[in-house]
N, C-alpha and C positions, 0 to 999 in steps of 0.2 A: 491565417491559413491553417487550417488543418492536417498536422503532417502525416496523417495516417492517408492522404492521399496522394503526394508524394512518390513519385520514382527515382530511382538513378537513372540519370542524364536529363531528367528536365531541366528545362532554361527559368531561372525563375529572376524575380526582379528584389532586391533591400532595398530596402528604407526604414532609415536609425530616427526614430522618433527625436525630437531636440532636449527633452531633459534627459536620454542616455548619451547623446553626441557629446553636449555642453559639458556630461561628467567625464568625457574621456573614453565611451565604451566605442571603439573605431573599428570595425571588424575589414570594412571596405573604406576606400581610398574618399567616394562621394558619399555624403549623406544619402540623397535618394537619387532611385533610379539605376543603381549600377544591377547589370543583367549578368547571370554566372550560373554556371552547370551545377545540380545537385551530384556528387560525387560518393555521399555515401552519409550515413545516420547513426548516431549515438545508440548504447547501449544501456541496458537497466535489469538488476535484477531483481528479482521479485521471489519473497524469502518463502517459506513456509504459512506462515502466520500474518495477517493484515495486508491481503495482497490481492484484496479490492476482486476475487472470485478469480482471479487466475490460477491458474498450476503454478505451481515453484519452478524456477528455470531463469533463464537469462533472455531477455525481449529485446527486440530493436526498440531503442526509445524515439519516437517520432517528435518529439517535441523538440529534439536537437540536430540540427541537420549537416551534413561536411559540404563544405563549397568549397569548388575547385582553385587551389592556388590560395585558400586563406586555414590559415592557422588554425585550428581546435574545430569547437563546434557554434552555429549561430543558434539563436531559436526560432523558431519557424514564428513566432508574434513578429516577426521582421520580414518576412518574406512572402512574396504571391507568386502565383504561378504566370509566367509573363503570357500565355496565352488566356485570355479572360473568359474566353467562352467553356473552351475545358475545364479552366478550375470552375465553372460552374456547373457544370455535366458532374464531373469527378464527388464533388460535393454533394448531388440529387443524389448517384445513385449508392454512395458513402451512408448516407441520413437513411436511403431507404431500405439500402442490405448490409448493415456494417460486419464485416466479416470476421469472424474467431480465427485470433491469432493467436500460433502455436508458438516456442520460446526455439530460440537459436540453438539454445544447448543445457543441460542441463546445469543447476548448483554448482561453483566447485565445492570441491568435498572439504568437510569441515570436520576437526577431533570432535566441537560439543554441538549442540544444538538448542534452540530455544526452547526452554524450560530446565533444562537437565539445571539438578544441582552441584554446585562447582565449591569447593575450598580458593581462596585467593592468596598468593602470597604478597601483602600489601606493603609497600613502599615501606612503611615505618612501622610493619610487622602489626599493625594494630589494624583489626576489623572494624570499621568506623558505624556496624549497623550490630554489632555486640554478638549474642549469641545465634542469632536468626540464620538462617538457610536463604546462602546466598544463590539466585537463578538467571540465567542466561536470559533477559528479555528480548536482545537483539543480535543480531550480526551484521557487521561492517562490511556488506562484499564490496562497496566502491572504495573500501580502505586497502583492501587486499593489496599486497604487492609496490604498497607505497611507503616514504621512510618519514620521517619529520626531519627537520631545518640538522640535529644535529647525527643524522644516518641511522639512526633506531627505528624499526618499523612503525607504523601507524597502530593503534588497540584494535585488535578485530573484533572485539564482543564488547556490549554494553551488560552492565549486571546488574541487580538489584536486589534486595532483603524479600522483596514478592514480584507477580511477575505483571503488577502495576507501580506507576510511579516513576518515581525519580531515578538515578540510574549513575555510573560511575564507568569507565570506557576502561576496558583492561586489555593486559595481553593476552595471547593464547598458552605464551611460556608461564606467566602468572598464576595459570588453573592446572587443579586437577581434580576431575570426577567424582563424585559421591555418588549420585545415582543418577540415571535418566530420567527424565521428562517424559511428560503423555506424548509430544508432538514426536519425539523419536521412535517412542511405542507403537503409537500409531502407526509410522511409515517403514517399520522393521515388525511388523508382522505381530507385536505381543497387543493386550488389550488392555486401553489406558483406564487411569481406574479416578474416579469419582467421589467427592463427599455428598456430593447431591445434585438436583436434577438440573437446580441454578448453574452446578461450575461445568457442568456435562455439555450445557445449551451454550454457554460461553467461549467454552473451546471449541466447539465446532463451528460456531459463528468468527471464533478468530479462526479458521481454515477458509472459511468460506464457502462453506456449506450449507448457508441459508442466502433467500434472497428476499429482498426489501422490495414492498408490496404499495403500489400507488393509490390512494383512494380515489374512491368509485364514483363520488362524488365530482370531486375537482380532477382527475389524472392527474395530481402531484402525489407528491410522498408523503407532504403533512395532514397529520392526523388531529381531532381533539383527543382527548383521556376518554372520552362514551363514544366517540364514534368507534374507536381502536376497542374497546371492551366488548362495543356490540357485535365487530368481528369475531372477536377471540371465539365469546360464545357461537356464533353461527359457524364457527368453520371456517372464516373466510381467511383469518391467520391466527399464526402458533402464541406470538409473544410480542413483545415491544420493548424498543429502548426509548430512553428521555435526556434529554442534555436543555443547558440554559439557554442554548442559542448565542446571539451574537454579543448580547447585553449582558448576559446570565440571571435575569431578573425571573421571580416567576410567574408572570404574563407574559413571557419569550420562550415558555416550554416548549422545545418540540419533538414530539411523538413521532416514533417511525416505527411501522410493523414489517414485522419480520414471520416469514415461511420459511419451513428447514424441507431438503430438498429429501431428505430420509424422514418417512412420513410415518413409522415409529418414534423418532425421537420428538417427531414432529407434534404428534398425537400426546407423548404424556409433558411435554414444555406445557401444550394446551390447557391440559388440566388441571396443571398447574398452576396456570395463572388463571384459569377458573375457581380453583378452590381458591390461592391467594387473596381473589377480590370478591370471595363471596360472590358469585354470578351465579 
């Protein structure tokens, strides 16, 4: 089921597949078929950075659904709409107008934000990445307001020596500021600043300011390395990423182009990887 087509108060029908029953996961009393009112849907927030072209804010998460009279949240891979004819109406016209959805409410408010550089005071007083500039890569908003087994709050930040990689989960009492980040630059008005036009295209691709471009070809998203080049030259997109795919071998390469939706930034990424590949 799709829970982006979901209401509160539809009647919808579970059914616990048998390797999640067998392990214990019992949301409802019967395996299949017990029928119960959607009563209300899980929440998600969606940070600044990697957040798949949404605005930053707090979204209904459809993927987790409240039913009436049970405990937490189910996921909607469990659940159908007990009338069969509307969930397939709901679905048509879902597939054929899917509609932009705005967030609940805004971020709570947070001291740092990702990128800013932070001093940490560490456990055993030793910085375990030496002298390097430690950066805010992430935030913990589903940690917020939670404690661990012995009442200490949950780490609201993940941190790291760059703002890839591996990462270490701290407190917020554990930091304190050295300078800000592009991404707080960016969203408080000053202008973020750049070593070149590669880390320019990166951060605003982690905003989510470009969008991934299907070929013309097939209507997928995979590219070869010359079909994606021949673009770049004609216009058709700015740039491309590459990752190993599912094997990581390299006959698993796969190529995704990318258009930036500000079509100066758009224009010299382009030329960029023009002149890069010799085109």
């Amino acid at each position: 089921m799709i829970g982006e087509t979901l209401r509160v108060g539809d009647t919808v029908v579970v059914n616990i597949p048998d390797e999640n029953w067998d392990w214990g996961y019992r949301p409802v009393k019967k395996q299949r078929g017990t029928k119960i009112k959607v009563v209300g849907f899980g929440e998600i927030a969606y940070s600044r950075i990697q957040n798949f072209g949404r605005g930053p804010g707090v979204y209904t998460n459809h993927s987790w659904v409240q039913l009436k009279g049970i405990e937490g949240f189910v996921s909607t891979c469990f659940i159908k709409l007990a009338n069969k004819k509307e969930e397939a109406k709901r679905l048509k016209e879902f597939r054929k107008n899917r509609p932009v959805e705005k967030p609940l409410r805004p971020l709570p408010e947070m001291k740092f934000w990702e990128g800013d550089v932070v001093e940490v005071a560490w456990w055993d007083g030793h910085n375990p990445w030496g002298e390097e500039d430690v950066v805010v890569v992430s935030i913990n908003y589903d940690y917020l307001d939670q404690k661990r087994n012995d009442g200490s709050p949950m780490p609201e930040y993940n941190v790291s020596p760059s703002e890839m990689g591996g990462y270490v989960a701290v407190n917020e009492s554990q930091m304190k500021l050295v300078r800000r980040g592009n991404v707080w630059k960016y969203y408080n008005g000053e202008k973020p600043v750049f070593k070149d036009i590669q880390e320019e295209a990166d951060f605003f691709k982690m905003l989510g300011h470009c969008d991934e471009v299907p070929n013309p070809k097939t209507k997928l998203y995979a590219w070869t390395k010359d079909e994606i080049l021949k673009a770049v030259k004609d216009g058709i997109v700015d740039g491309f990423s590459a990752d190993h795919g599912l094997f990581g071998t390299m006959s698993d390469i796969q190529h995704r182009a990318m258009r930036f939706r500000d079509r100066d930034l758009g224009e010299r990424v382009r030329q960029a990887t023009i002149k890069g590949f010799n085109l």
